[in-house]
The first five atom37 places (N, CA, C, CB, O) and aatype in JSON, in Angstrom:
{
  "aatype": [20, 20, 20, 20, 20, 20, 20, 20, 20, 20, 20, 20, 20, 20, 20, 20, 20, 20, 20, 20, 20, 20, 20, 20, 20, 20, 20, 20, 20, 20, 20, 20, 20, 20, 20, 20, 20, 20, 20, 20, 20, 20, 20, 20, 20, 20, 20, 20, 20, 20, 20, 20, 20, 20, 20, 20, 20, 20, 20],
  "atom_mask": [
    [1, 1, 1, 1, 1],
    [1, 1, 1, 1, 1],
    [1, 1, 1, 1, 1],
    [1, 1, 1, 1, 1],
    [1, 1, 1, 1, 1],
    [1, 1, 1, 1, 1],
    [1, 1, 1, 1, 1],
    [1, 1, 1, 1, 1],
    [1, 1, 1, 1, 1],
    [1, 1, 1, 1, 1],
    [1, 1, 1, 1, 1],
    [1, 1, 1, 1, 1],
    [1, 1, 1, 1, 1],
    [1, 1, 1, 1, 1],
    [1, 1, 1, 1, 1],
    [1, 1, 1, 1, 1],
    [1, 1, 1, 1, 1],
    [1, 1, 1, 1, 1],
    [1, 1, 1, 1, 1],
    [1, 1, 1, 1, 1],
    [1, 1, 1, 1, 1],
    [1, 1, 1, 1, 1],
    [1, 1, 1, 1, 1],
    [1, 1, 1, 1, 1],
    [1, 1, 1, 1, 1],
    [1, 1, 1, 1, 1],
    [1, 1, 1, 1, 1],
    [1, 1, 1, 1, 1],
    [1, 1, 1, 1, 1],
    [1, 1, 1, 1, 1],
    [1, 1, 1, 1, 1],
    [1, 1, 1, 1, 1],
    [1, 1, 1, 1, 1],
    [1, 1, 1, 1, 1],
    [1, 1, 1, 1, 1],
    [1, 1, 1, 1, 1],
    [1, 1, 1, 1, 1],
    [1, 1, 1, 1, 1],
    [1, 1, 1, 1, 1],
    [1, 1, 1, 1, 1],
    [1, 1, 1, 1, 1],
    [1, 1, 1, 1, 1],
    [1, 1, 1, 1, 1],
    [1, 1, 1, 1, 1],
    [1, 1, 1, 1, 1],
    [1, 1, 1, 1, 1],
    [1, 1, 1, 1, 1],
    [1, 1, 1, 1, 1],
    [1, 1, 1, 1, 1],
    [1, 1, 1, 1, 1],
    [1, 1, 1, 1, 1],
    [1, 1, 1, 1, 1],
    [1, 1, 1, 1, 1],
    [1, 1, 1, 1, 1],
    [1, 1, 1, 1, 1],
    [1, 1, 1, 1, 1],
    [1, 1, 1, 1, 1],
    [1, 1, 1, 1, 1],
    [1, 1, 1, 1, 1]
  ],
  "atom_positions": [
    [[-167.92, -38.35, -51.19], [-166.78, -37.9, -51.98], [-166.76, -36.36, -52.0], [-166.84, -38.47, -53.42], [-167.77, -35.71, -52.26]],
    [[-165.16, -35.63, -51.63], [-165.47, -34.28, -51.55], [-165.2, -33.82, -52.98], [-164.64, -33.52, -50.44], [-164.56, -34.46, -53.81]],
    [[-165.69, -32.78, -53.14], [-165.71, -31.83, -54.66], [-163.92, -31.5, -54.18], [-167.25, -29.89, -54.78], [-163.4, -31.25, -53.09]],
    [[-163.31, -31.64, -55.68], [-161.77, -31.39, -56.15], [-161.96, -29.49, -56.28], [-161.31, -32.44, -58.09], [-162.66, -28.76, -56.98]],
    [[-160.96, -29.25, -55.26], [-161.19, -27.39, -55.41], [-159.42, -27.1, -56.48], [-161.14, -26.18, -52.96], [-158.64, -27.81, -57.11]],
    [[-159.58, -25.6, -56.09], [-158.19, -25.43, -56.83], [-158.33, -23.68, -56.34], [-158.12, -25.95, -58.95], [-159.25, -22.91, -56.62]],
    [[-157.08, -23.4, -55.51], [-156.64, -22.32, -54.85], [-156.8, -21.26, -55.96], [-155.2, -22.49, -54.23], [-156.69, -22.08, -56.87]],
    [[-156.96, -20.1, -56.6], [-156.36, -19.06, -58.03], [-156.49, -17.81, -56.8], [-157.73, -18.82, -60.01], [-157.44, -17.44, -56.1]],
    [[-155.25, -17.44, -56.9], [-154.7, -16.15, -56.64], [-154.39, -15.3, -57.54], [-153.77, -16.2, -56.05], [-153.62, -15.89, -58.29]],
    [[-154.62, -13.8, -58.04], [-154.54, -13.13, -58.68], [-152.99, -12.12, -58.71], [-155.69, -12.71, -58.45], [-153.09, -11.02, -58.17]],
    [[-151.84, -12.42, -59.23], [-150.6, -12.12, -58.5], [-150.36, -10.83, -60.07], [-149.2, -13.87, -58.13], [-149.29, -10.24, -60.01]],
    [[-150.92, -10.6, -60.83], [-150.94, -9.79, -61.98], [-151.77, -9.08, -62.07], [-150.94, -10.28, -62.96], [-152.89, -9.55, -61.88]],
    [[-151.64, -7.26, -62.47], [-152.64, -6.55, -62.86], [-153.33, -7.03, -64.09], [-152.21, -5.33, -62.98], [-152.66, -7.37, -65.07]],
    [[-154.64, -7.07, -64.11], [-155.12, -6.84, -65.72], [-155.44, -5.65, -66.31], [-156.26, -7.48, -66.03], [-156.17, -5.53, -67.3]],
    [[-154.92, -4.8, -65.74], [-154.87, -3.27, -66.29], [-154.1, -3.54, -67.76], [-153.88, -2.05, -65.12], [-153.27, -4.43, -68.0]],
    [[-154.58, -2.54, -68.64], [-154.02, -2.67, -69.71], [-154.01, -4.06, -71.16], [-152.95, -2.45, -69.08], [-153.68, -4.13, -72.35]],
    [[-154.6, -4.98, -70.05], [-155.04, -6.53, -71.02], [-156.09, -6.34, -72.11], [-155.81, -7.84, -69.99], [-156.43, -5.21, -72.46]],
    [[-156.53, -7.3, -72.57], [-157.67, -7.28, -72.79], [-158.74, -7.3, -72.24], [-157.74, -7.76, -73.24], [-158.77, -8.03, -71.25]],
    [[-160.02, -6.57, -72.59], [-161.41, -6.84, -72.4], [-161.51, -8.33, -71.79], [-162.22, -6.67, -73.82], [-161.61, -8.62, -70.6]],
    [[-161.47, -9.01, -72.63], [-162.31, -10.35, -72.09], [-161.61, -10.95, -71.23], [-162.67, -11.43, -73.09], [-162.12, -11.8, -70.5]],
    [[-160.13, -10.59, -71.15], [-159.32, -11.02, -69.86], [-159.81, -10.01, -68.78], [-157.55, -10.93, -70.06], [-159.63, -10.44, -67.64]],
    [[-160.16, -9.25, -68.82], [-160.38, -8.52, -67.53], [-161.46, -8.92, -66.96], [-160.47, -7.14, -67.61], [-161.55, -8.89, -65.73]],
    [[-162.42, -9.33, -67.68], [-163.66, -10.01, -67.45], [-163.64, -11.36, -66.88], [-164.34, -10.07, -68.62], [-164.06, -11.63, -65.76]],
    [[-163.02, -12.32, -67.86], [-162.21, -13.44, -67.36], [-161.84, -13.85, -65.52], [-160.88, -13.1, -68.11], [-162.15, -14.76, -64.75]],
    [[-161.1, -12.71, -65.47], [-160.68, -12.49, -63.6], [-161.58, -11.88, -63.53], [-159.3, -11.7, -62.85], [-162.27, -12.84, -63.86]],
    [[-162.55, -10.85, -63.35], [-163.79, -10.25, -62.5], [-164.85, -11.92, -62.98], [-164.57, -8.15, -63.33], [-166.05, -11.66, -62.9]],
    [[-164.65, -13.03, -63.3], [-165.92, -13.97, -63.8], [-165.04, -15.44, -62.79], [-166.12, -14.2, -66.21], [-165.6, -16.48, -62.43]],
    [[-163.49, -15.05, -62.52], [-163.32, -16.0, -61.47], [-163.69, -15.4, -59.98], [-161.83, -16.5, -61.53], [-163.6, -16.21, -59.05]],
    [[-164.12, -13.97, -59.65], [-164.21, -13.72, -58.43], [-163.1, -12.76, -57.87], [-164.25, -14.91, -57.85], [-163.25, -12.06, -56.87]],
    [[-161.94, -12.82, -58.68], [-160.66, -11.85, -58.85], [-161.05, -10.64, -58.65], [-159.95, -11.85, -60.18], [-162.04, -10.4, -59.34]],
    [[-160.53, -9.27, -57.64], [-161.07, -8.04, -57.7], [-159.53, -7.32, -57.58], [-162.31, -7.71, -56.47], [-159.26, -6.37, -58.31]],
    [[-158.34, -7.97, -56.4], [-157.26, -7.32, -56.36], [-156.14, -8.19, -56.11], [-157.38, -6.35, -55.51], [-156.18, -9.21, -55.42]],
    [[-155.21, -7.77, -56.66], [-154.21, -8.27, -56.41], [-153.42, -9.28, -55.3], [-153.9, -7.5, -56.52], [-152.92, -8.66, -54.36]],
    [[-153.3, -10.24, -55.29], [-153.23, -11.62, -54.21], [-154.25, -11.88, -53.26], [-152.03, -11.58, -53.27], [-154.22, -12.36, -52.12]],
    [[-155.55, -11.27, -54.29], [-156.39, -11.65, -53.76], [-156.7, -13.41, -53.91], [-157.27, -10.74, -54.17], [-156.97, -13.91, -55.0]],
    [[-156.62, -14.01, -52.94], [-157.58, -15.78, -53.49], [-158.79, -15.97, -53.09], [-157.01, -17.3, -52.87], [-159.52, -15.53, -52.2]],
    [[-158.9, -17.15, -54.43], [-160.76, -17.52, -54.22], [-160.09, -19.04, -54.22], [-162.36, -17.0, -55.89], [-158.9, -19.28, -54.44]],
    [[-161.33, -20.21, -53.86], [-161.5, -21.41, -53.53], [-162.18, -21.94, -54.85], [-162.26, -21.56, -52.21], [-163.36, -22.06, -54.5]],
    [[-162.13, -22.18, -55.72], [-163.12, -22.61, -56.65], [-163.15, -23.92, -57.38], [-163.15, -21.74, -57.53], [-162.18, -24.14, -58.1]],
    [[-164.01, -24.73, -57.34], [-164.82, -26.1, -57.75], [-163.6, -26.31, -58.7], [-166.65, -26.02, -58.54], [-163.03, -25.3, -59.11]],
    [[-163.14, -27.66, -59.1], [-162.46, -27.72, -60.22], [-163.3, -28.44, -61.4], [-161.2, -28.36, -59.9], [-163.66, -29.61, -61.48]],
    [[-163.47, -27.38, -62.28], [-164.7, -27.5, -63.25], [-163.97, -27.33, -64.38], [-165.96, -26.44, -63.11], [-163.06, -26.49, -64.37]],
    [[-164.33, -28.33, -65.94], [-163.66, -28.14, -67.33], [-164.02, -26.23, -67.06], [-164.67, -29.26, -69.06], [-163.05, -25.49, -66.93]],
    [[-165.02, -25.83, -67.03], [-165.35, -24.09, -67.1], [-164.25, -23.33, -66.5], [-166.77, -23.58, -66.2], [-163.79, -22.29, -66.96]],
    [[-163.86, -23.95, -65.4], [-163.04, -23.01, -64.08], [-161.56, -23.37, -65.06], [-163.11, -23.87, -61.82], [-160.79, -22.5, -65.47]],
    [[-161.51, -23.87, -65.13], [-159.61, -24.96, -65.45], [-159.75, -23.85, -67.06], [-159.68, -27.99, -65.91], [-158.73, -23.33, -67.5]],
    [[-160.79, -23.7, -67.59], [-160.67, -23.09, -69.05], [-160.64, -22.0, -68.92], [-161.6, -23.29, -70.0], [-160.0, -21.36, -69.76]],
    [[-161.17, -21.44, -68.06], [-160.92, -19.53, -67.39], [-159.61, -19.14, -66.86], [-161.93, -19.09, -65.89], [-159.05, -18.04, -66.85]],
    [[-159.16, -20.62, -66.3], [-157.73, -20.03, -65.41], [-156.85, -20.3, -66.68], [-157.09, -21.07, -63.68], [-155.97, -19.44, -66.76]],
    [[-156.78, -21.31, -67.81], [-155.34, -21.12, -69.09], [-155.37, -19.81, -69.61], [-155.41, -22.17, -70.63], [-154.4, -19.1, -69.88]],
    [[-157.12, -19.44, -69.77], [-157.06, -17.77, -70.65], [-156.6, -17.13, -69.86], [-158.37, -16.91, -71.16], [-156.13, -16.24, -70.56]],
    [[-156.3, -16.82, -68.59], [-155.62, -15.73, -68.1], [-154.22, -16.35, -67.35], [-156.64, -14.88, -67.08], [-153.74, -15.77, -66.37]],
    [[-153.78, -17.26, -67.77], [-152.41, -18.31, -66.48], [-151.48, -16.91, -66.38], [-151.02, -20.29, -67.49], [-150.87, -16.66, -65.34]],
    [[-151.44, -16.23, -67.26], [-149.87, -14.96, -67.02], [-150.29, -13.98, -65.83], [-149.49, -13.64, -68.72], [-149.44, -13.26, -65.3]],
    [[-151.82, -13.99, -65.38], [-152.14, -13.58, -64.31], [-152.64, -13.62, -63.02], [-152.38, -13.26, -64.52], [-152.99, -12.79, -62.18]],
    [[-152.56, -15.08, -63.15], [-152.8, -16.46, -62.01], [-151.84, -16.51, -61.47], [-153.05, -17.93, -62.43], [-150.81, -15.94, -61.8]],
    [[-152.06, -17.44, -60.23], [-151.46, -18.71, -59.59], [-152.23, -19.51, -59.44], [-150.89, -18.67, -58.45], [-153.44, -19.28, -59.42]],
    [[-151.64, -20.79, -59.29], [-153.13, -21.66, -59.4], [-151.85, -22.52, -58.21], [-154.02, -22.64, -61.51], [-150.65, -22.74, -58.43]],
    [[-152.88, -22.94, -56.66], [-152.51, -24.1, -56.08], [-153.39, -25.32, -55.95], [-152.14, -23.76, -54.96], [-152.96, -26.34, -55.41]]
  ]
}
């Protein structure tokens, strides 16, 4: 059985956000802008990407 992934592209600055949102995207792997990562679909991962969704994409 393969592990369930989930595309997050970073299509929003977090300049100017909050602290823990900026952290948030530097803790998914996020560094620049449309940048994407591949990542596990984990309750952890799925709970990192709602705190920041206004600066996501998620496929």
């Amino acid at each position: 059985m393969e592990k369930k992934t989930l595309k997050v592209t970073l299509v929003k600055s977090p300049i100017g956000t909050r602290e823990s949102h900026r952290a948030t995207v530097l803790g998914l792997g996020l560094k620049k802008i449309r940048q994407t990562r591949t990542l596990e679909d984990t309750p952890a991962v799925r709970g990192m990407i709602n705190k920041v969704s206004y600066l996501v994409k998620v496929e």
